[in-house]
N, CA and C atoms as a LAMMPS dump frame, in Angstrom:
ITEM: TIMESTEP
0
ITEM: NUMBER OF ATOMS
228
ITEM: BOX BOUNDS ff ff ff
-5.0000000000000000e+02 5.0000000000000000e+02
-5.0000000000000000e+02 5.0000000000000000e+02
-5.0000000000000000e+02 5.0000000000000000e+02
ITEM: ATOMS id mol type element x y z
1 1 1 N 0.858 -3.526 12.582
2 1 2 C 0.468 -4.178 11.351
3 1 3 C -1.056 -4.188 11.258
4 2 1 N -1.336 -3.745 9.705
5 2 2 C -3.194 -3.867 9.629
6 2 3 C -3.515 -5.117 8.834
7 3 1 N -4.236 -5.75 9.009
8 3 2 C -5.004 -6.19 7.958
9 3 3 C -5.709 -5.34 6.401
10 4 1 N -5.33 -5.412 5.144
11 4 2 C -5.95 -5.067 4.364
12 4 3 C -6.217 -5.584 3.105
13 5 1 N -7.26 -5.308 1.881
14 5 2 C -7.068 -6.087 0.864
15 5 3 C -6.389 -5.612 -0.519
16 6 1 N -5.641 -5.756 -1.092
17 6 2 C -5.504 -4.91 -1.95
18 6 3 C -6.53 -4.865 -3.083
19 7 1 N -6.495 -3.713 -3.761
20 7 2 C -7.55 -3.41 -4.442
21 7 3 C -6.946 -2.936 -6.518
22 8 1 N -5.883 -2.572 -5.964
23 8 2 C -6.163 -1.955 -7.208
24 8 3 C -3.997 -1.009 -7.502
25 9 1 N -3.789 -1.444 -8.532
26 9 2 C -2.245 -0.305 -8.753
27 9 3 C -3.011 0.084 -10.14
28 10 1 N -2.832 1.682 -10.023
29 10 2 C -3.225 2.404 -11.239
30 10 3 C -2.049 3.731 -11.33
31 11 1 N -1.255 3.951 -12.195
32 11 2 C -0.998 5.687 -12.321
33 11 3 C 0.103 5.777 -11.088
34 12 1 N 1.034 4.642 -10.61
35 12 2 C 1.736 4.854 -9.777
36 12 3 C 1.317 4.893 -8.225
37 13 1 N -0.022 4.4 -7.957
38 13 2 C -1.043 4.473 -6.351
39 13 3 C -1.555 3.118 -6.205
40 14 1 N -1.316 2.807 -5.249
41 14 2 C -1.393 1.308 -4.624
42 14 3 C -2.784 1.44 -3.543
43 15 1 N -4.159 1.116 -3.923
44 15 2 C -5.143 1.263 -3.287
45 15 3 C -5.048 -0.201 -2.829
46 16 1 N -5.411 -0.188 -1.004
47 16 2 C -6.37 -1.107 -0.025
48 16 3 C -7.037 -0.755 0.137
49 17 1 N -7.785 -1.652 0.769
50 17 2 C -9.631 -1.668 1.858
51 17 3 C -8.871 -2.22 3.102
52 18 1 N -9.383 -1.48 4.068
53 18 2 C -9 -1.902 5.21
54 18 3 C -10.401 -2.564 5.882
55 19 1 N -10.516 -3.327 7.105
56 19 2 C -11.393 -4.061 7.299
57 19 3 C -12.448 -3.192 7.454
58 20 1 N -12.578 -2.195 8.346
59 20 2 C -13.492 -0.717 8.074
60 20 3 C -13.971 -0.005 6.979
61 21 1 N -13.734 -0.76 6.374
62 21 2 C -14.217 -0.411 4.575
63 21 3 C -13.754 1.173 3.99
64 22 1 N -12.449 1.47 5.006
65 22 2 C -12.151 2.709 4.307
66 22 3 C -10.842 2.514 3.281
67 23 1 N -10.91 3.083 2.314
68 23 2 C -9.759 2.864 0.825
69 23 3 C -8.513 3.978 1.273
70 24 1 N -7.282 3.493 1.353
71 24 2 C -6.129 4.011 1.469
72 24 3 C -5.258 3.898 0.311
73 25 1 N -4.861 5.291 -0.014
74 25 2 C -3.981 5.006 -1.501
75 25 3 C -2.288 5.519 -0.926
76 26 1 N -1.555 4.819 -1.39
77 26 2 C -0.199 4.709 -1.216
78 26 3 C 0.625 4.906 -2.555
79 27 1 N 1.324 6.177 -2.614
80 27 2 C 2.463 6.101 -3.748
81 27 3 C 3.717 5.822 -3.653
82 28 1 N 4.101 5.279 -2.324
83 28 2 C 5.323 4.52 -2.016
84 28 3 C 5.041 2.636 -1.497
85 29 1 N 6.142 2.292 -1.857
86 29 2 C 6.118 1 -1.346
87 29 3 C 7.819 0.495 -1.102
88 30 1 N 8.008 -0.084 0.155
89 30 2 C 9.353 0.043 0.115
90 30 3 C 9.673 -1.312 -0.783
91 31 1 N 11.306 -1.006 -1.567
92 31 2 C 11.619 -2.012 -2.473
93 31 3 C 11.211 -3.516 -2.303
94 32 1 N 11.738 -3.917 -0.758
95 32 2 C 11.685 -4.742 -0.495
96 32 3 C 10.089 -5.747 -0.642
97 33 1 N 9.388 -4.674 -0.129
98 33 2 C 7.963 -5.678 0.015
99 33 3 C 7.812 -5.311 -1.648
100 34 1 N 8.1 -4.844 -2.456
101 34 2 C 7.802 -5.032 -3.851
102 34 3 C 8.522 -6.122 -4.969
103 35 1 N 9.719 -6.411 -4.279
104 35 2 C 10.871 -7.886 -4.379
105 35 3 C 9.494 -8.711 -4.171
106 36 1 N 9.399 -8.728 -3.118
107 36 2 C 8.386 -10.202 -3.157
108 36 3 C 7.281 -10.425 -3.517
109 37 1 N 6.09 -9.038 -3.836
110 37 2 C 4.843 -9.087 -4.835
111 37 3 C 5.071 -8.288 -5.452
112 38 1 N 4.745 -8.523 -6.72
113 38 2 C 4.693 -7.72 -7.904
114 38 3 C 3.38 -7.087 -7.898
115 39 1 N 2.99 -6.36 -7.143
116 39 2 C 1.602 -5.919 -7.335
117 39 3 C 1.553 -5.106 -7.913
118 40 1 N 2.303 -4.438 -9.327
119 40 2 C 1.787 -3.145 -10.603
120 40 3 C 1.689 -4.255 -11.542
121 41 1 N 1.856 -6.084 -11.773
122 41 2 C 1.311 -6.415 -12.878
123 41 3 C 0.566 -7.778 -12.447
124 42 1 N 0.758 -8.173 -11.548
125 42 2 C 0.349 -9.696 -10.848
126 42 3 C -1.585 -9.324 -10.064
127 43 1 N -2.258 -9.61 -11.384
128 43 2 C -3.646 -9.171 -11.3
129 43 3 C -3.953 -10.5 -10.097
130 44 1 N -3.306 -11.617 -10.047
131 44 2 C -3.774 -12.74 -8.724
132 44 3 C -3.766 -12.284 -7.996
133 45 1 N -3.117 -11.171 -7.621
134 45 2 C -2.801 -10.221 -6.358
135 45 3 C -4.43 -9.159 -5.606
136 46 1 N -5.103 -9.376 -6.687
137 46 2 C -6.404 -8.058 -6.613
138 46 3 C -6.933 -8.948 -5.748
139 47 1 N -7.728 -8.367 -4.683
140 47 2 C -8.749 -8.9 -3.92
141 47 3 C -8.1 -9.742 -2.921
142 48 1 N -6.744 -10.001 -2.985
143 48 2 C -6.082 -10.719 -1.805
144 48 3 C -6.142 -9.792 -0.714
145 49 1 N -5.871 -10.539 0.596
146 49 2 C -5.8 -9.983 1.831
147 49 3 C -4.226 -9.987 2.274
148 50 1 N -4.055 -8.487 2.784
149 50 2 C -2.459 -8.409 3.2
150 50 3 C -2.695 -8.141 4.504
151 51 1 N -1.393 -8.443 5.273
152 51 2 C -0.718 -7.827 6.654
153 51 3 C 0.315 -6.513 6.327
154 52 1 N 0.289 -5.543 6.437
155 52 2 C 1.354 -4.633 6.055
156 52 3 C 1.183 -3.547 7.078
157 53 1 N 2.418 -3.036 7.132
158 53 2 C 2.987 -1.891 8.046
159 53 3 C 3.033 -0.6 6.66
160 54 1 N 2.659 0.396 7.456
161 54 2 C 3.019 1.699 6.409
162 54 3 C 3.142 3.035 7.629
163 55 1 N 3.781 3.858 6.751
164 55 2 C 4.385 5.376 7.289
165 55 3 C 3.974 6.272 6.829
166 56 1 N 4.152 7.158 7.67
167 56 2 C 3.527 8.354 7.212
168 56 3 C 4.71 9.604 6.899
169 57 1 N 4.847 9.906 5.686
170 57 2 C 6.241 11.202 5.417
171 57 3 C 5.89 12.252 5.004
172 58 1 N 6.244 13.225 5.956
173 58 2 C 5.265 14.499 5.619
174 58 3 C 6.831 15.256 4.939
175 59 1 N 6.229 16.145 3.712
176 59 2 C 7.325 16.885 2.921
177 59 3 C 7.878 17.949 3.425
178 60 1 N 8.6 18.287 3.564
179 60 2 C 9.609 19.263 4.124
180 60 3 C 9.032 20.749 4.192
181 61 1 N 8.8 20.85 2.426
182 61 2 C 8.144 22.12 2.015
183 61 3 C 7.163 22.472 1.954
184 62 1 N 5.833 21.143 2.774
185 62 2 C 4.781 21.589 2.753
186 62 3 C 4.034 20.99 3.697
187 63 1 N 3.8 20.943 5.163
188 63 2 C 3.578 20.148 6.315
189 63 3 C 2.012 19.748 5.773
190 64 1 N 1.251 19.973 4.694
191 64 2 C 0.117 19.481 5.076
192 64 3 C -0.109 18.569 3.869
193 65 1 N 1.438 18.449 2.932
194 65 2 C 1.412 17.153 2.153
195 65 3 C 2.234 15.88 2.729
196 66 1 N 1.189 15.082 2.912
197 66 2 C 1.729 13.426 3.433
198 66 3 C 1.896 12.665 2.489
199 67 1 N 2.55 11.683 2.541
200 67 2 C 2.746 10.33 1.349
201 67 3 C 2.546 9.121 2.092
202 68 1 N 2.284 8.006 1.869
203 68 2 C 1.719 7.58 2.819
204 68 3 C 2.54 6.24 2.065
205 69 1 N 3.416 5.455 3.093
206 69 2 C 4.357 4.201 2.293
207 69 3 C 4.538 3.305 2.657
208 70 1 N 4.542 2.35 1.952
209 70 2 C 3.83 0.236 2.879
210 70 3 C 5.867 0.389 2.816
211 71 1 N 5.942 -0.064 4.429
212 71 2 C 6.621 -0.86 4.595
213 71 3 C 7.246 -2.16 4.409
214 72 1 N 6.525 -2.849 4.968
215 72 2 C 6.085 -4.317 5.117
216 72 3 C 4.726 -4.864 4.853
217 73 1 N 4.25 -6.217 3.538
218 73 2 C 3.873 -6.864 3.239
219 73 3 C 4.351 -8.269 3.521
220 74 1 N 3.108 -8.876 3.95
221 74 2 C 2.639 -10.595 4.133
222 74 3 C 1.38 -10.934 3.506
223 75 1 N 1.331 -11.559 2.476
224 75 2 C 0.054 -11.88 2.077
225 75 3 C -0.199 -13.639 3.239
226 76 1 N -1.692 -12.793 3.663
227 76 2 C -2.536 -14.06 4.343
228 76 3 C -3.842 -14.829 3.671
């Protein structure tokens, strides 16, 4: 689990800041951690700090495209 903040849902991509100040964009999120934040309309959500787990799924047909997908969310 990382620490990160969320930043931003635009166009289907779920941007954090991780404490290293590097920006990670995610176009998956599993259902579940999206049941409990609404983060494509719940703007209270911007600038909060999360705990979340994410994966890495590389495509079948193209080993050097990854998707990158939050598991698990805890807002702290």
């Amino acid at each position: 689990m990382k620490k990160a903040v969320f930043k931003s849902y635009k166009s289907g991509y779920y941007t954090f800041e991780f404490s290293n100040g590097e920006d990670m964009v995610f176009e998956e999120v599993h259902p579940k951690a999206l049941s409990q934040y609404n983060l494509k309309s719940d703007s209270s959500l911007v600038g909060r700090e999360f705990q979340l787990t994410f994966s890495e799924v590389f495509e079948d047909t193209d080993e050097d495209l990854v998707i990158y997908r939050i598991e698990s969310l805890k807002l702290l």
